[in-house]
N, C-alpha and C positions, 0 to 999 in steps of 0.2 A: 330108887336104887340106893342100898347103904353101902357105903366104903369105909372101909376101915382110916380110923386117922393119923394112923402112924406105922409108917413100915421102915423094915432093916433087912439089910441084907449084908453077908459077909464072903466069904470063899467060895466059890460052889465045892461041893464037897464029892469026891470016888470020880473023877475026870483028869482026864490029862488035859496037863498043861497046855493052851491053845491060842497064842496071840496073833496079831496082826498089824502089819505097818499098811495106813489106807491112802496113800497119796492121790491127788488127782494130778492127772497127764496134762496139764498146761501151764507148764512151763519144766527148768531144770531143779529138781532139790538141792537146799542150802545146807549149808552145816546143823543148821537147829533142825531141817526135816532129821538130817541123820542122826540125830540125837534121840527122836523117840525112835527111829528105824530099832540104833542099837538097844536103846532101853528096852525095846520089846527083844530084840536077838539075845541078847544075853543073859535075861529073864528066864525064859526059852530055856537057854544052855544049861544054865545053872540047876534047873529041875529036871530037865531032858523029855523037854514039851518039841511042841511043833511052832514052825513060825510062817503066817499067809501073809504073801503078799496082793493086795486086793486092791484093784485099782478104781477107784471113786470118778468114773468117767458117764457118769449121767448126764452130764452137761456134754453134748455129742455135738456142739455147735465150737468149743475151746478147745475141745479136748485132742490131741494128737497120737498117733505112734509114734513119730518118732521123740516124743518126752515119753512115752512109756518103755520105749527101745534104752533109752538112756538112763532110764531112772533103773532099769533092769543092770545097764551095765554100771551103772556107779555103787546098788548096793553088791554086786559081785567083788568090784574093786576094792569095797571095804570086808569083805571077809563074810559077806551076809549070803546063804544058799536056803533060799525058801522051800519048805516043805512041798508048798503048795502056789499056784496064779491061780486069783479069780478076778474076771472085769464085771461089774455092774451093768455096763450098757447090753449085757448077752440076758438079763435078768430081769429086764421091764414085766415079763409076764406075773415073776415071783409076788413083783412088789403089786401088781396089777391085785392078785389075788389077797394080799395083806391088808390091799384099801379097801375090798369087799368084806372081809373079817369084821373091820373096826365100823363100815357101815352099817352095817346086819347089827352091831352089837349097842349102837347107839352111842357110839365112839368117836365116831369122825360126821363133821354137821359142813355144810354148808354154808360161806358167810360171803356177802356183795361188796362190800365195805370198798371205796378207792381208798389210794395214800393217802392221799389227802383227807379222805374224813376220818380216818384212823387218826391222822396229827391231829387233826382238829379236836377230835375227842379226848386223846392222850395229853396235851395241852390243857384244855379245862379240868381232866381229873388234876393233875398237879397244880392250876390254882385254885383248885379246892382242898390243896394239902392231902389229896388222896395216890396212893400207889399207881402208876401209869402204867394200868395192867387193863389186857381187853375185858369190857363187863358179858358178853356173851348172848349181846346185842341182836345177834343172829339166829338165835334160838325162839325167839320171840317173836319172828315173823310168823304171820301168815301165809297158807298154803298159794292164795291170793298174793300176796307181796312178792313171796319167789316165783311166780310166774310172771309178773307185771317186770322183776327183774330181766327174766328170761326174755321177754317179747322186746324190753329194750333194746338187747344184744351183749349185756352182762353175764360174763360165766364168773362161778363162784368158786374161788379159791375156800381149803378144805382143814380145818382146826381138828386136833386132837383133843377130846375134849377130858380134861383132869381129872382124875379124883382127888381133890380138893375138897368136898361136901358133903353133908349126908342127904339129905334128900332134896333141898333145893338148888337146883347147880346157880342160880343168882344170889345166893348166902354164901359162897365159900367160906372156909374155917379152918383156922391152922390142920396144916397135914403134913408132918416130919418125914421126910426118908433120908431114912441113914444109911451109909456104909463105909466099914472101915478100909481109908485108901491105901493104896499098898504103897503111896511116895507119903502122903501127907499125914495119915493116919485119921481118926476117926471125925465122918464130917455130916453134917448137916444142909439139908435143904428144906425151906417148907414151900409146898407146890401152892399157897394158897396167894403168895408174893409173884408167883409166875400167871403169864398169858397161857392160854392156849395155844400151844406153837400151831404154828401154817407145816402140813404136812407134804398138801400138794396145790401147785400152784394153781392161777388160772387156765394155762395153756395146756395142765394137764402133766406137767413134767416136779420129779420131786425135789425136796429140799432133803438137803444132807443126814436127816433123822431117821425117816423109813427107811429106807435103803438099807443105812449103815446098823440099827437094828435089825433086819430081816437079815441080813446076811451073817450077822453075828449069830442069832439061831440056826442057821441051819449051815454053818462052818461049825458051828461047836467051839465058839469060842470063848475063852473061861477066862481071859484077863484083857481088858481092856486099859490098855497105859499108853498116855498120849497128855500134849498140851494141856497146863493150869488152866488155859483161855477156857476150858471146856467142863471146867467144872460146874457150872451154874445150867449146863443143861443137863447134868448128869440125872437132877429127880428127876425131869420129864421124862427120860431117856429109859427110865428104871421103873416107872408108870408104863411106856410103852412095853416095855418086855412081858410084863405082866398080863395087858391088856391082850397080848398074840398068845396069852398062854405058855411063855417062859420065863425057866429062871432068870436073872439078871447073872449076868457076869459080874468079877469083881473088877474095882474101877481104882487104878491111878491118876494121877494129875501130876506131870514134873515140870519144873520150873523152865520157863520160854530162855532161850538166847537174845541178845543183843548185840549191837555194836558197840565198841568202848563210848561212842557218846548216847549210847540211850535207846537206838532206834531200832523198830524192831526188823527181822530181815522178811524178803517179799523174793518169791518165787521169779516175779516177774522182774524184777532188775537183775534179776542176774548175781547179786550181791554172796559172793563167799561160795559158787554151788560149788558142788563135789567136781562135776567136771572143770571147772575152770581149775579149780586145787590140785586135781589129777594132772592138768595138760603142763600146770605151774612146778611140777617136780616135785609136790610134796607127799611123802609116804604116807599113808592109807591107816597106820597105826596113831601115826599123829595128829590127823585127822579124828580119828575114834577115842583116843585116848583125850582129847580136849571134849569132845564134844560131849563125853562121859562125865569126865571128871570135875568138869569146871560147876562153879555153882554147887558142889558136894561139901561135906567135911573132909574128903578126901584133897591129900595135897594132888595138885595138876602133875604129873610127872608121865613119863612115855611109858607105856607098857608095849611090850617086843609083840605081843602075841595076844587074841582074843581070849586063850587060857587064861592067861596074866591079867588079863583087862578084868574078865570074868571071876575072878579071885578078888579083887578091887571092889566090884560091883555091889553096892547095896543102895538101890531105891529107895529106902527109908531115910538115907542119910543126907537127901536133896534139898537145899536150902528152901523156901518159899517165896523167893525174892527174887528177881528176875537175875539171868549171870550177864553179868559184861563179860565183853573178852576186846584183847585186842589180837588180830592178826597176826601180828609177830610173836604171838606167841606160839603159832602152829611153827616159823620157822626153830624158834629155842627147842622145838621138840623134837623135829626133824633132823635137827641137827646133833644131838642125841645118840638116836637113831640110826646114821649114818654113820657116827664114829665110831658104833659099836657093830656095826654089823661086819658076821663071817662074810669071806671070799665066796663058800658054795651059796651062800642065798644073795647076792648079788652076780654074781655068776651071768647068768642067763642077759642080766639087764646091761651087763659092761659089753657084752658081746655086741647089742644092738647099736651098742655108740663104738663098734669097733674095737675095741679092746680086750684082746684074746692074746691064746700063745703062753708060753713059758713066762712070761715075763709078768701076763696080767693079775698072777694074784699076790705077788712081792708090790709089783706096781700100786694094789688095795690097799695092800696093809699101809704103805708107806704115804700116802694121798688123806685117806678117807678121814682123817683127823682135823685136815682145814676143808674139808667141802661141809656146803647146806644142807645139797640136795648132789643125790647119784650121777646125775646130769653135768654136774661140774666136774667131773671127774675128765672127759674126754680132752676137758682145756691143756689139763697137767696132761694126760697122754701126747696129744703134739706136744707139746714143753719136752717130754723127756725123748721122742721118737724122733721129731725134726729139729728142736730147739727150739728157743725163744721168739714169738711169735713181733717183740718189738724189745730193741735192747739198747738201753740209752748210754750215749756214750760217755766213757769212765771219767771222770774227773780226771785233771793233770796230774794228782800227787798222787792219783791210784793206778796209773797206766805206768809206770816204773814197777809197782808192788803188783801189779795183776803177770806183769811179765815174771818174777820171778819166780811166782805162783806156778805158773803152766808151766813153767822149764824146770820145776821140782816135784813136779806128780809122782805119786809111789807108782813102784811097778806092780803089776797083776801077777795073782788074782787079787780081786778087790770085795769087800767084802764089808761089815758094816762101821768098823773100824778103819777103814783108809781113812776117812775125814779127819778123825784124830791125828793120824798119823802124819797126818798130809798139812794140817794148823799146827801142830808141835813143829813140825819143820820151819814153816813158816816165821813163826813166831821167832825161833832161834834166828833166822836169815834176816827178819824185818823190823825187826822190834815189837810190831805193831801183836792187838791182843783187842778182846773185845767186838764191838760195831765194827771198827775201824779195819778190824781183821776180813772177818765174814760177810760183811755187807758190800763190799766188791767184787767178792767170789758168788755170792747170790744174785748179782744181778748180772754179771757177767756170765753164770748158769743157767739164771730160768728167764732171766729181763725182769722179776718181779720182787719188791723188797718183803714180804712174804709169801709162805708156804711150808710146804712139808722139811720136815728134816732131813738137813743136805746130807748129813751120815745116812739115812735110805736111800737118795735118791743119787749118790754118787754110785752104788753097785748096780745099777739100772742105766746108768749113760754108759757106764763102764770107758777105762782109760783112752780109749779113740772119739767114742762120743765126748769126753769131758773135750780132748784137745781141739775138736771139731769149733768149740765152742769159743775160742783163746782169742781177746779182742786184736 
């Protein structure tokens, strides 16, 4: 068999646009899953492709509905509406048929090998200063050997076997596949440095590679963009496509997230997921806009809308290096975000904490500049509706000045000028000016020495609320 020794591939070329976010169902996704989620969504957007959501649940022993119920409702929650769901586990027959292709074709071989004599031999190659790649050990059995295996009670786990060589598959020999990435830009693998990946295991269940190629053929999908970690299987990956007789898609790699100290995030801890972030009150743009932007040439800042985000977006301009982040920074953007947002799109979400009525969108404007998250806002609504939830009591030299205070209120209507109106009096009556003025009128208003501007929020207690309130 001759193979050619060098192959490239670039765009597929007259296809729409076709990606796919492939999570597996066992456990919740983190902010870094949603980071290639969005890189594939907005990729997507920006050319007016389609976007699969394709759930990687071969493993039918981890894998749950309800992480697939929730990974559905978190990319909802970030703005993400898939074209398309497909589950692998409905697809065993596909892949069943894929493994007879590559066997017929003299593609996928047989090998007995335990862990252990794999170490053992990967070790010897390395002290012989040689690459700790499988030599293909298993080809070289006799018909006799794999049956002697058999009768032991050894099933063989199943190698794709490379084009790496020209005729003898124990000579391999530099074999280049190239293609230009769409985060990284033009990249290199030579298949001759690689094993022969294990496609399917002993027990007969697959490894992440068949699958996640077969289903890319026959979804039609033309861009693959997902985790750096995944670049060193991209030539095998690109050999297999070929081998089932397709084109390869084109291939991303953007850079992994971390923690500000280093470490990378795990499904399984639970660390930073979308739902926990959701349940924590942080907006869904802040979320996406970090998980976008960080690690870019792009400065980090909030983008209001996926539009926006999408306007922002260019995958080429992704660092190579892993991003820190630290968490507080999803609040610095949130908070952003909330100081900016109209009354109709919060609207709906005040109502859920109560907060309705003539009153609730003055009550917005007038709040929404010292909260973090929407969710604080209900604090200030009792503060303005019943009063001050705990109000300490006035110092001796300010319980003279808080009385002259309340027995000098302007009359109504009131309006956002009474404060002024109402501290110019003061002032004249008291001497006092500055902290010394305001800061007993604030805590005798809300019990708190900050918050919103008492000029708003005196026309909202309005002159009977204010005096409700008079130590």
């Amino acid at each position: 068999m001759r193979l050619a020794n060098a192959m490239g591939f670039g765009y597929p070329q007259a296809m729409t646009v076709t990606v796919r976010f492939a999570p597996s169902p066992t456990g919740h996704i983190h902010i870094g899953n949603a980071r290639t989620a969005l890189f594939n969504w907005l990729f997507a957007r920006q050319r007016g492709g389609r976007f699969i959501l394709r759930f990687d649940d071969t493993d039918t022993a981890r894998s749950r509905q309800e992480y697939a119920d929730q990974i559905q409702t978190d990319l909802h929650w970030l703005g993400i509406r898939p074209d398309v769901t497909a589950h692998q586990s409905v697809r065993f027959d596909t892949y069943a048929a894929a493994v007879e292709r590559l066997k017929a074709a003299g593609l996928l071989y047989p090998c007995w090998e335990t862990a252990e004599e794999l170490e053992r031999r990967r070790k010897i190659r390395l002290s012989r200063r040689l690459p700790p790649v499988y030599g293909r050990e298993a080809l070289k059995l006799a018909e006799t050997d794999r049956k002697a295996f058999g009768d032991d009670g050894r099933k063989p786990h199943w190698r794709f076997l490379l084009p790496n060589f020209s005729d003898d598959p124990f000579s391999p020999q530099r074999t280049e596949v190239h293609w230009d990435d769409v985060v990284r830009g033009p990249q290199t693998v030579d298949l001759a440095s690689m094993s022969d990946p294990v496609l399917v295991r002993e027990d007969g269940t697959y490894l992440y590679t068949l699958p996640s190629v077969v289903d890319d053929i026959d979804l039609s999908v033309s861009h693959v963009i997902r985790g750096d970690d995944h670049v060193t299987n991209t030539g095998a990956q690109i050999a297999l496509f070929r081998a089932l007789g397709a084109q390869p898609p084109a291939f991303g790699h953007h850079n992994l997230l971390t923690t500000a100290s280093g470490e990378g995030l795990s499904k399984r801890s639970g660390a930073l997921s979308i739902k926990s972030l959701a349940e924590d009150g942080i907006e869904p743009m802040a979320v996406a806009s970090l998980a976008v932007l960080i690690g870019t040439s792009e400065s980090v800042s909030a983008a209001r809308s996926m539009d926006e985000l999408a306007e922002r977006f260019d995958p080429a301009a992704t660092s190579k290096s892993a991003a820190k982040f630290d968490p507080a920074e999803l609040v610095t953007l949130n908070k952003v975000l909330i100081h900016a947002m109209p009354f109709e799109e919060a609207r709906e979400r005040l109502a859920e904490h109560g907060i309705s009525g003539s009153l609730a969108e003055p009550f917005w404007l007038a709040v929404r500049g010292n909260l973090e998250k929407l969710a604080d806002a209900e604090v200030w609504w009792k503060i303005v509706q019943e009063g001050p939830q705990e109000r300490p009591e006035p110092a001796p030299e300010d319980a003279e000045f808080l009385a002259i205070a309340f027995d000098n209120l302007p009359p109504e209507p009131w309006d956002r000028m009474t404060w002024k109106i109402w501290t110019d009096r003061l002032k004249e009556l008291s001497g006092r000016k500055g902290r010394v003025l305001f800061m007993p009128l604030r805590l005798a208003l809300t019990g708190r020495e900050q918050g919103p501007e008492l000029a708003d929020l005196l026309p909202l207690l309005g002159r009977e609320g204010t005096l409700a309130r008079r130590p």
